[in-house]
C-alpha positions as CSV (number, residue, x, y, z in Angstrom):
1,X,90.9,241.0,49.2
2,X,93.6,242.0,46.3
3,X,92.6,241.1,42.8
4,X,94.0,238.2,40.6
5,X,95.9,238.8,37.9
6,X,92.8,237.5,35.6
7,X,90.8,240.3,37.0
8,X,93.3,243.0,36.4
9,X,93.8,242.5,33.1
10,X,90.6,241.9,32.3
11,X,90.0,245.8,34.0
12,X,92.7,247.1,31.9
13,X,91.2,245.8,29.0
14,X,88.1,247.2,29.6
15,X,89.4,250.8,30.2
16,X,91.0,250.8,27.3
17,X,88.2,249.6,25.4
18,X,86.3,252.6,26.7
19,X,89.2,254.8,25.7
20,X,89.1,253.8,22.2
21,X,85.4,254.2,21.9
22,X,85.4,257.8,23.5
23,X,88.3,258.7,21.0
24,X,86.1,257.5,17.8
25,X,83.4,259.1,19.6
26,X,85.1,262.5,19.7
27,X,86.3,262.0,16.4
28,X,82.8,261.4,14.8
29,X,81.7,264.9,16.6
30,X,84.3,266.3,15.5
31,X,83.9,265.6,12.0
32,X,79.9,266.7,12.6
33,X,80.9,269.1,13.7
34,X,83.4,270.7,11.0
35,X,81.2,269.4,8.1
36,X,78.3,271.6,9.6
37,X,80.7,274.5,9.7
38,X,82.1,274.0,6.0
39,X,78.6,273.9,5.0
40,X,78.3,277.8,5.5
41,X,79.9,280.4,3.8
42,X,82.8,282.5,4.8
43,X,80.7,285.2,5.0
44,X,78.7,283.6,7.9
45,X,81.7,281.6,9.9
46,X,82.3,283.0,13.4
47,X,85.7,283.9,14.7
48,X,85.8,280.8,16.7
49,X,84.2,278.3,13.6
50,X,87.0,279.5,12.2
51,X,89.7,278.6,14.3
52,X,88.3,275.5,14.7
53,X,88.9,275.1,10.8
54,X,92.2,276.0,11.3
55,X,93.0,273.6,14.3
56,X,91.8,270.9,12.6
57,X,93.3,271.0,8.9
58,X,93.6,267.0,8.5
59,X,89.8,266.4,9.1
60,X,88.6,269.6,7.0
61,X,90.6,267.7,4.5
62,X,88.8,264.1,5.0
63,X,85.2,266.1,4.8
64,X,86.3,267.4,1.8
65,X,87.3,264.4,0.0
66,X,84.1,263.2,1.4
67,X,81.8,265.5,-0.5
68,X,83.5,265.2,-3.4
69,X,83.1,261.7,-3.9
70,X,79.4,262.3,-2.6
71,X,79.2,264.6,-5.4
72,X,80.6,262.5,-8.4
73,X,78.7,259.8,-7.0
74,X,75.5,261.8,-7.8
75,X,76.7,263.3,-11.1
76,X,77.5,259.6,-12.2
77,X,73.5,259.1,-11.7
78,X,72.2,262.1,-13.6
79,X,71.2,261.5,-17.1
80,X,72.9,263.6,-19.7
81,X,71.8,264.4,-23.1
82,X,74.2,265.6,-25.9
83,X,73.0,268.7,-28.1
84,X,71.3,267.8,-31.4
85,X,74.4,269.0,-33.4
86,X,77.0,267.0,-31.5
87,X,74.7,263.8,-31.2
88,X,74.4,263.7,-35.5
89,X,78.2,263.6,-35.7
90,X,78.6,261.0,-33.2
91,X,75.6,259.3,-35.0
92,X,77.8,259.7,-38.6
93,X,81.0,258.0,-36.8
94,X,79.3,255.3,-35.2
95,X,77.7,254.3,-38.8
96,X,81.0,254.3,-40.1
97,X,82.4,252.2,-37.5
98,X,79.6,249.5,-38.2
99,X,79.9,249.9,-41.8
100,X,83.3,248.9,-41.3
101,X,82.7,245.9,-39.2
102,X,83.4,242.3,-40.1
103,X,82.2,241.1,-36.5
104,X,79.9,243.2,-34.7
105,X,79.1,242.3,-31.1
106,X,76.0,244.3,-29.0
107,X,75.8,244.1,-25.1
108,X,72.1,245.9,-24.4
109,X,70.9,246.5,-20.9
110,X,67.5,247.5,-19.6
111,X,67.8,250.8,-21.6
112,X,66.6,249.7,-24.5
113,X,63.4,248.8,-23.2
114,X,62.3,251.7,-21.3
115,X,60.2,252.9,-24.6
116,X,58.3,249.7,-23.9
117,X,57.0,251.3,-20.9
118,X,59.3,248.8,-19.0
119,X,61.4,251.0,-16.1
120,X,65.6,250.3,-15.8
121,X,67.2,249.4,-12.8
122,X,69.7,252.5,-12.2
123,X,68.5,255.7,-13.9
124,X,67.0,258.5,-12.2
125,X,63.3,256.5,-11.8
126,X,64.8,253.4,-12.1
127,X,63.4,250.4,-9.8
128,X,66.7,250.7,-7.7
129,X,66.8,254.2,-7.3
130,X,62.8,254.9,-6.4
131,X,63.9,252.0,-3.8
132,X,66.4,253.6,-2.3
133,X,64.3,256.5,-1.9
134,X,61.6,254.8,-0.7
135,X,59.4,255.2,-3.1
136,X,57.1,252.7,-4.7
137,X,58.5,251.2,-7.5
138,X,54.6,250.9,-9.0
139,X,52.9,248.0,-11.1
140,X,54.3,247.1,-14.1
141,X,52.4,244.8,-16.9
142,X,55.3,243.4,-18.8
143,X,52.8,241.2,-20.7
144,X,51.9,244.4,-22.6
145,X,55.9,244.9,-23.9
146,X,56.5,244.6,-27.6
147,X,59.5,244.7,-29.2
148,X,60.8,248.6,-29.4
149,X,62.5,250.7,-32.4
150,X,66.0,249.4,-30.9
151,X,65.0,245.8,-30.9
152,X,64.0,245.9,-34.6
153,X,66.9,247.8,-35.6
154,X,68.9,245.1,-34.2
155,X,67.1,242.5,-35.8
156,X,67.5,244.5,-39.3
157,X,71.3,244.7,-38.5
158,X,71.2,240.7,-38.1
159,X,69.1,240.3,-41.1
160,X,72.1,241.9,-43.3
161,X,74.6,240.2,-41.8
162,X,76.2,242.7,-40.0
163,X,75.2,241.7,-36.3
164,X,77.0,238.5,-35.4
165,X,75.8,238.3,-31.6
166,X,73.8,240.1,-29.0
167,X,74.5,239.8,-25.2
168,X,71.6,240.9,-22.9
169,X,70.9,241.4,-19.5
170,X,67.4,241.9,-20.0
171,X,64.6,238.7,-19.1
172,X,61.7,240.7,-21.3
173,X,62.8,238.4,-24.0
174,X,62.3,241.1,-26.2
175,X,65.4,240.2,-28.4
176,X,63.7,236.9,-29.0
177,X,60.2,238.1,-29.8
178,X,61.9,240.1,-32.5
179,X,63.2,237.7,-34.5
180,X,67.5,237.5,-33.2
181,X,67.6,233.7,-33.3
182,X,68.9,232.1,-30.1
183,X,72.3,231.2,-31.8
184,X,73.3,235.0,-32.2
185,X,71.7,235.4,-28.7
186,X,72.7,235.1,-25.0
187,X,70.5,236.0,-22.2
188,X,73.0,235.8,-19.7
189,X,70.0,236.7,-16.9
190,X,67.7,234.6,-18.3
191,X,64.3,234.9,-20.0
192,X,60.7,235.1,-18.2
193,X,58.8,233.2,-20.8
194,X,61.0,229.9,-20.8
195,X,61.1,227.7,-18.0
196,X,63.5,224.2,-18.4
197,X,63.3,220.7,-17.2
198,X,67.6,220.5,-15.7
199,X,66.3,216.4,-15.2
200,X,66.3,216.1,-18.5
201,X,69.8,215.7,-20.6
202,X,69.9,217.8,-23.0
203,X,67.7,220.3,-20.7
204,X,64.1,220.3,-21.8
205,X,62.7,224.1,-22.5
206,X,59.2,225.2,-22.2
207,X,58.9,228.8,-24.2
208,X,55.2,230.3,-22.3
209,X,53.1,232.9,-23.5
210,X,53.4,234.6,-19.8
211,X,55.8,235.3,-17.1
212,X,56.9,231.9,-15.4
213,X,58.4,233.5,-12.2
214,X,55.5,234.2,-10.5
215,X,56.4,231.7,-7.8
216,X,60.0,231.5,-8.0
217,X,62.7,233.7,-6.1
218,X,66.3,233.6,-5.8
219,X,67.7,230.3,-4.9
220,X,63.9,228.8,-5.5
221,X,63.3,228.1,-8.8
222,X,60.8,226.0,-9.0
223,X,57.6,227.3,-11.5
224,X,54.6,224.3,-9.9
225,X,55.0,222.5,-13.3
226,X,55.8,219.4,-14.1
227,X,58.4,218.2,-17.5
228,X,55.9,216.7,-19.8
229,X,59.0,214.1,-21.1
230,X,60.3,212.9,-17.0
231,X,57.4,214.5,-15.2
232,X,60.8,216.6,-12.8
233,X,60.0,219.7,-11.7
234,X,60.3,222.5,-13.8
235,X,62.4,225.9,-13.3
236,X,62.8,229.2,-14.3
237,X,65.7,230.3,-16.4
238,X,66.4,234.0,-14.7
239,X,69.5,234.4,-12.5
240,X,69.8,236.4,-9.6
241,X,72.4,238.4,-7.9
242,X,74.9,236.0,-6.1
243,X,73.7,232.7,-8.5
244,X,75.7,231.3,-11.6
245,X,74.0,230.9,-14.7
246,X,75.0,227.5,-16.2
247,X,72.1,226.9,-18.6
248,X,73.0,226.4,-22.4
249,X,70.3,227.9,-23.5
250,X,68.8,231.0,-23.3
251,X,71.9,232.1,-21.2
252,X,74.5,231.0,-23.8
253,X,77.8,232.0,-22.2
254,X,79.6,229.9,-24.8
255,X,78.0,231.8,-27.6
256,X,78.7,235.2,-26.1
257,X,82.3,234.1,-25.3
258,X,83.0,233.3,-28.1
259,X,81.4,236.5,-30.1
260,X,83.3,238.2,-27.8
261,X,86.6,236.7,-28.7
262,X,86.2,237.4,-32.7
263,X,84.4,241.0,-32.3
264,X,86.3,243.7,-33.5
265,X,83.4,246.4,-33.1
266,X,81.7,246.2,-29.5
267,X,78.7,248.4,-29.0
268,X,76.6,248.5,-25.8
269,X,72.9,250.2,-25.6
270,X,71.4,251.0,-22.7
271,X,73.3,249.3,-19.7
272,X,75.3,250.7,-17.0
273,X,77.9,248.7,-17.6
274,X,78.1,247.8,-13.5
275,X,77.7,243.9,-13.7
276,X,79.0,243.1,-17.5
277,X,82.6,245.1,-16.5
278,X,83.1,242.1,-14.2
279,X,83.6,239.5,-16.8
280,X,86.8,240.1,-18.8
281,X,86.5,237.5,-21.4
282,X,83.8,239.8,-22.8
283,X,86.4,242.3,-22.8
284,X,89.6,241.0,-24.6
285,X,91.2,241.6,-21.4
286,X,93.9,238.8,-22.7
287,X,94.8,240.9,-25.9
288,X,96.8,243.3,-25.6
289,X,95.0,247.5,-25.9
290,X,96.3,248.0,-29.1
291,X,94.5,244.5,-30.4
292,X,91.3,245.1,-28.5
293,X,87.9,245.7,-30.3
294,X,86.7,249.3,-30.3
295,X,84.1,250.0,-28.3
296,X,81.1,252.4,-28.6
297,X,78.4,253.1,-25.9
298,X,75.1,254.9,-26.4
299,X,73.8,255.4,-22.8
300,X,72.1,258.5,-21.0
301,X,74.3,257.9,-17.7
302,X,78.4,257.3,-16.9
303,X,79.8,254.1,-17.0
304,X,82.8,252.4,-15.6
305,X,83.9,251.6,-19.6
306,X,84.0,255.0,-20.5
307,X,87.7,255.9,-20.5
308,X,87.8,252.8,-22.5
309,X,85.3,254.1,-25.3
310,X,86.6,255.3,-28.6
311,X,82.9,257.7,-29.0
312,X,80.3,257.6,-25.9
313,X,76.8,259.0,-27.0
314,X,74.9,260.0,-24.5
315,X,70.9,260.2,-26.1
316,X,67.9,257.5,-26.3
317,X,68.7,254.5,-27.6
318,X,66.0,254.7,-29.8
319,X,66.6,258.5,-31.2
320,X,70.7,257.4,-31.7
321,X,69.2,253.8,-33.7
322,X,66.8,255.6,-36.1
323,X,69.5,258.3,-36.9
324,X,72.4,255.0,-37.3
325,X,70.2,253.2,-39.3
326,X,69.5,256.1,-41.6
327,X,73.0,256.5,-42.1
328,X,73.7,253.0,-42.9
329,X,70.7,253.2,-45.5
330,X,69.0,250.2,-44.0
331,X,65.3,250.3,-43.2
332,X,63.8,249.5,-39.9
333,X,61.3,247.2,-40.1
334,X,58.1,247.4,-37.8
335,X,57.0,244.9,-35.2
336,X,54.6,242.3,-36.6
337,X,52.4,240.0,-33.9
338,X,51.7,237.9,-36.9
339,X,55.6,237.0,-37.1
340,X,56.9,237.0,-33.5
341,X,57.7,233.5,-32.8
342,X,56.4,233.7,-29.3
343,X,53.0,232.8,-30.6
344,X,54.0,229.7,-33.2
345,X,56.7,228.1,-30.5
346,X,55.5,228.7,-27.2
347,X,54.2,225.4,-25.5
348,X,50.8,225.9,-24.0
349,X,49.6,224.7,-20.8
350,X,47.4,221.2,-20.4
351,X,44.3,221.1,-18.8
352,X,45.7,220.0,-15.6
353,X,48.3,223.2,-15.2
354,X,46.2,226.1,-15.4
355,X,45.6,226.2,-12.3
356,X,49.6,226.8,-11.9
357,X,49.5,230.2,-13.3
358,X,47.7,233.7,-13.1
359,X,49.8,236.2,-14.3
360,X,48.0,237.5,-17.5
361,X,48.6,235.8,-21.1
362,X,50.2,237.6,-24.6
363,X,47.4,238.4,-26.6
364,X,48.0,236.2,-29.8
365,X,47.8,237.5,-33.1
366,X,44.5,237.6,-34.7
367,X,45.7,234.9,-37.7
368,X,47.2,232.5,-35.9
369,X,46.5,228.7,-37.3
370,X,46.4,229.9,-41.1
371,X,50.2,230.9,-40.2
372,X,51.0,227.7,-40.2
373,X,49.1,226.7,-43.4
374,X,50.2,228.8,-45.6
375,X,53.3,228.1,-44.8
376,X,53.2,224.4,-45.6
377,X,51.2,225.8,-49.2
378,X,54.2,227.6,-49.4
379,X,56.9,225.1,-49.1
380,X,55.0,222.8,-51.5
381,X,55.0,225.9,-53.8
382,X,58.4,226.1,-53.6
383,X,59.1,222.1,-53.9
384,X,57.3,222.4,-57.1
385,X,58.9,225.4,-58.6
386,X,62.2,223.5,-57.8
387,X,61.1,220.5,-59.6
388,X,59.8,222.3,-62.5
389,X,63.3,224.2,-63.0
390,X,65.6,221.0,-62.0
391,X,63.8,218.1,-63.9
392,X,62.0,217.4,-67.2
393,X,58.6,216.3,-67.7
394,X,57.7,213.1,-69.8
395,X,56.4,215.4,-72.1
396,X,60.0,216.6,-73.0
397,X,61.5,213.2,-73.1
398,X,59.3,212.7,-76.0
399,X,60.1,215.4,-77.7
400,X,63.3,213.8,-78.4
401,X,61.4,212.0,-81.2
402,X,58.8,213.2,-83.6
403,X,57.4,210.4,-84.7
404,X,54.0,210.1,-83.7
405,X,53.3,206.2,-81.9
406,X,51.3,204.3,-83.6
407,X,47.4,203.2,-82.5
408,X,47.4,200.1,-80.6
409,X,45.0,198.2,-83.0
410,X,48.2,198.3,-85.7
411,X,49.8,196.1,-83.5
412,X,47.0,193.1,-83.9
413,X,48.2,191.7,-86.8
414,X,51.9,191.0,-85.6
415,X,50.3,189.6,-82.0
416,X,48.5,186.8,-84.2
417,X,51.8,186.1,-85.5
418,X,52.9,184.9,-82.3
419,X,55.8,187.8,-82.1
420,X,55.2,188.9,-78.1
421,X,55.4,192.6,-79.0
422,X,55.3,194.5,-82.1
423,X,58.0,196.0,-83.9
424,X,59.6,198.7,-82.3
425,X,59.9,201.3,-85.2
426,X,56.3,201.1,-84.8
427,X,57.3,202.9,-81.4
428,X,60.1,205.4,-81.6
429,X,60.3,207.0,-78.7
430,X,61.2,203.6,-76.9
431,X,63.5,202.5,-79.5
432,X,66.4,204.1,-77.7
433,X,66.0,202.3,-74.7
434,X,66.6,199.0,-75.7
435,X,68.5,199.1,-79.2
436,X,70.6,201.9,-77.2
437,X,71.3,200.4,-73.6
438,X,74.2,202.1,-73.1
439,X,73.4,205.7,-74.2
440,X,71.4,208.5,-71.6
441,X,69.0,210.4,-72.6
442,X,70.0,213.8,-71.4
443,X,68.2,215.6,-68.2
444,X,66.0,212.5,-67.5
445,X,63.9,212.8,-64.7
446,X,65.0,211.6,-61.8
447,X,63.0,210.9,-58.2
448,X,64.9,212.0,-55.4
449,X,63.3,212.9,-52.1
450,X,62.3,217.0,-50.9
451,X,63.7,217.3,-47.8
452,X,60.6,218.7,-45.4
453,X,60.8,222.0,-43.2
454,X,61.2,221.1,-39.5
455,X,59.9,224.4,-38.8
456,X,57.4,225.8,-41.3
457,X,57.4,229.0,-39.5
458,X,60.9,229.5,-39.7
459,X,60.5,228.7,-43.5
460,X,58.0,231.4,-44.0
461,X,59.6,234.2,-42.2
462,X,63.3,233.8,-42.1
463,X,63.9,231.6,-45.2
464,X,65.4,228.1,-43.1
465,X,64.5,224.8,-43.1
466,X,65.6,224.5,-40.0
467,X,64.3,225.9,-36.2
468,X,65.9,228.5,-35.2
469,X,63.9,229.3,-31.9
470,X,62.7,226.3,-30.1
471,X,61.3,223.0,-31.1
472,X,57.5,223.3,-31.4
473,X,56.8,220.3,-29.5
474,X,59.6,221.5,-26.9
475,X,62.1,218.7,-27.7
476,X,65.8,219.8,-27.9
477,X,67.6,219.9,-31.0
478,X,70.0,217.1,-31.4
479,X,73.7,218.4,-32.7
480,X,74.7,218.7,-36.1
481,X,77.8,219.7,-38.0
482,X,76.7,223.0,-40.1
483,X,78.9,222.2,-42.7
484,X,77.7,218.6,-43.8
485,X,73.7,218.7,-41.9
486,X,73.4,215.3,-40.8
487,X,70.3,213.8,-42.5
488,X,68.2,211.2,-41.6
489,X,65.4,208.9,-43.5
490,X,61.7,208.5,-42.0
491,X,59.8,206.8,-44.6
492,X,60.1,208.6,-47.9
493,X,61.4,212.1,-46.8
494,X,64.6,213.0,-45.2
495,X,63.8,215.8,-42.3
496,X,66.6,218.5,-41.3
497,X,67.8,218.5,-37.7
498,X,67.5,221.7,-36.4
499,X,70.2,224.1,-35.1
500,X,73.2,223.3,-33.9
501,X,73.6,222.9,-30.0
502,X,76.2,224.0,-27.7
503,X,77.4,222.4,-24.9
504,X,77.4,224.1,-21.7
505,X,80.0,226.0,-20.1
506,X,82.9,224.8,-18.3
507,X,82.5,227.0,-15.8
508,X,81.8,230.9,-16.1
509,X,82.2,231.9,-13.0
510,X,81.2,234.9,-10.8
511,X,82.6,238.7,-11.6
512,X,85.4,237.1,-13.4
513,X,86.7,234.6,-10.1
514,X,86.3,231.6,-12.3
515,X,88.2,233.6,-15.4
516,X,91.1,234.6,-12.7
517,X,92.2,231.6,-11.5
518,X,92.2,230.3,-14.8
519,X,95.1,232.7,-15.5
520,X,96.7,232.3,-12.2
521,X,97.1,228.3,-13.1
522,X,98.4,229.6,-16.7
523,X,101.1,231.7,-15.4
């Protein structure tokens, strides 16, 4: 019986299906078989190896290309320290360079918080790496993280006005806890001690004394809480690989965009660089080179920004900050419980959630509760040294006149006259007031309302009326124009808003997708 045509082509597609797959076969021996071969020395090689080398010059090649890459691969890994010499004069022209700043921008990564005993992502015992070779990645109490030398030194830089924003990558929330208010701050991967209500508009945030992610996972959010405002769900604030982060707060993309925009010094601590390359608005990938800010990285291991750096300093973020810091002639200050504002913000769970947690606690500061007492004592301190400089007592008024006022008895006599009061030269100090309508007494005093902190902590420690954390009751600041602060009356005192928020994102997009078609639509 002859075949159909269907069968025969179907047989000839077979056998060369086969032929294909034999060919790649012999090709993948082959190249087994020359890479085992290259991998001795010359010395060693047999007259046949050899020829086999020489017959097949275009896949010797291939294996060589191979290895290389292999090997710069693996030296891109390896952690490199410079000598003591060379790091101090990289250390004396990166001061300079932030001396010189008008807008200084920091991007850190999980580098700088390795000295708190929490492990990186890509170095050489990095959670990745151990993971890849299948080690175990080991137990890791982040409850027990403070704030390291790099965090403060940031914070010092902020406090003099020379740090205008910090992007991190990190969810420690380490920047936070050292005092970098959320307006200079953008967790772009969220933060493990705030969880949000997305029900609520503006979103309603919960800052935790403990990691909310217990129960949550990529795609799954969800923390078993409930909004204390709509009673919604609430949701972590961390965003995983593949996910887009479109949280105002703490992820702030609009914040770090526009740092980004107006930095003309960029430094970045402690990150690979391998996920913040993607987005080129952080860049000033729209400027031309010649217009772009400098940038400076202190890392131990290569980066794709490299070539791009004006000075790469390869040395603990920690050693390099002390020594910059030194040079700059600004004093580190040193991490103080009593005035992380972790303990005076964070929302604490009712009696009804605690069942919806069990990852362990912060330890809170011995002297909590006074905090916030003397810091009220201290406002009303201050209110009264104000008043005592700005207005005059009654006591000065009547200074104005010497005369002494008579005793009230003197004034008997003209009452059984029938007059309705006595004379006024009898009382001098009043005589101005009606026989004078029309003049002012100079510096009277005058009542006007105190405004009240809305954040007595904030008041204490960073010197603001306003929040600059998180409401203590967890509500979200309503907007206000920093030039004119919007004021409002309740009762007899006029209360501050808090800090300013921003809207959210248009859209941020992934690895810079969003940020390319924008330009494609441009052009």
């Amino acid at each position: 019986m002859a075949e159909t045509k269907d069968e025969k082509f179907m047989s000839r597609r077979r056998s060369a299906a086969l032929k294909a797959f034999k060919v790649k076969d012999e090709r993948v021996a082959t190249f087994k078989k020359v890479a085992a071969i290259l991998q001795k020395s010359e010395i060693d090689r047999t007259a046949e190896e050899t020829g086999i080398l020489a017959s097949c010059s275009d896949v010797v090649k291939e294996v060589n290309l191979r290895q290389e890459k292999r090997d710069r691969i693996k030296a891109r890994l390896e952690e490199i320290e410079d000598a003591p010499e060379i790091l101090e004069e990289k250390c004396i022209r990166l001061a300079a360079a932030i001396s010189r700043a008008t807008s200084l921008a920091v991007y850190t990564g999980a580098g700088i918080s390795t000295a708190a005993s929490i492990p990186d992502y890509r170095g050489t015992n990095g959670v990745w790496t151990r993971m890849q070779q299948g080690k175990d990645i080991g137990n890791h109490d982040l409850s027990q993280a403070e704030p390291t030398l790099t965090h403060m030194a940031l914070y010092a830089l902020y406090k003099a006005r020379i740090l205008k924003h910090v992007v991190s990558q990190n969810c420690d929330g380490l920047h936070l806890r050292s005092g970098i208010p959320r307006n200079f701050l953008s967790e772009v991967h969220g933060n493990m001690y705030v969880e949000v209500c997305r029900t609520c508009k503006p979103s309603r945030e919960y800052w935790r004394l403990f990691d909310v992610t217990e129960k949550t996972a990529r795609y799954q959010h969800g923390t078993g809480r409930l909004c204390h405002r709509c009673n919604s769900i609430l949701q972590d604030s961390i965003v995983h690989f593949g996910e887009r982060g479109n949280l105002p707060w703490p992820i702030n993309w609009n914040g770090a965009t526009r740092a980004a925009k107006q930095a003309d010094v960029i430094l970045c601590l402690g990150s690979s660089l391998k996920v913040l390359k993607k987005y080129p608005w952080l860049w000033q990938m729209d400027k031309p080179v010649q217009k772009r800010a400098s940038l400076y990285i202190i890392n131990l291991q290569w980066t794709p920004k490299d070539e791009n750096a004006v000075l790469k300093i390869n040395g603990k973020c920690d050693e390099v900050m002390r020594k910059i810091m030194s040079h700059l002639g600004l004093e580190i200050p040193l991490y103080n419980r009593t005035k992380d504002p972790i303990f005076f913000h964070a929302i604490k769970l009712q009696n009804d959630e605690q069942f919806t947690k069990t990852q362990p606690c912060l330890e809170e500061p011995a002297i909590k509760e006074p905090l916030s007492q003397s810091s009220d004592e201290n406002v009303k301190c201050m209110v009264e040294e104000i008043d005592k400089k700005d207005c005059i007592s009654s006591l000065a008024v009547t200074d104005i006149t010497t005369t002494y006022p008579a005793p009230f008895f003197t004034a008997l006599p003209f009452l059984s006259m029938g007059l309705p009061f006595p004379p006024m030269y009898m009382y001098p100090q009043l005589t101005p007031l009606f026989y004078y309508p029309f003049i002012q007494i100079p510096n009277m005093p005058v009542e006007t309302p105190k405004p009240k902190p809305a954040c007595s902590f904030c008041m204490e420690h960073e010197g603001s009326l306003t929040c600059l954390y998180y409401q203590r009751d967890g509500d979200c600041p309503e907007p206000i124009n920093i030039k004119n602060e919007q004021k409002q009356e309740e009762g007899d005192s006029l209360v501050i808003r808090a800090d300013t928020s921003i809207a959210s994102p248009k859209n941020p997009g992934w690895f810079g997708k969003g940020y390319r078609k924008g330009m494609k639509r441009k052009r």
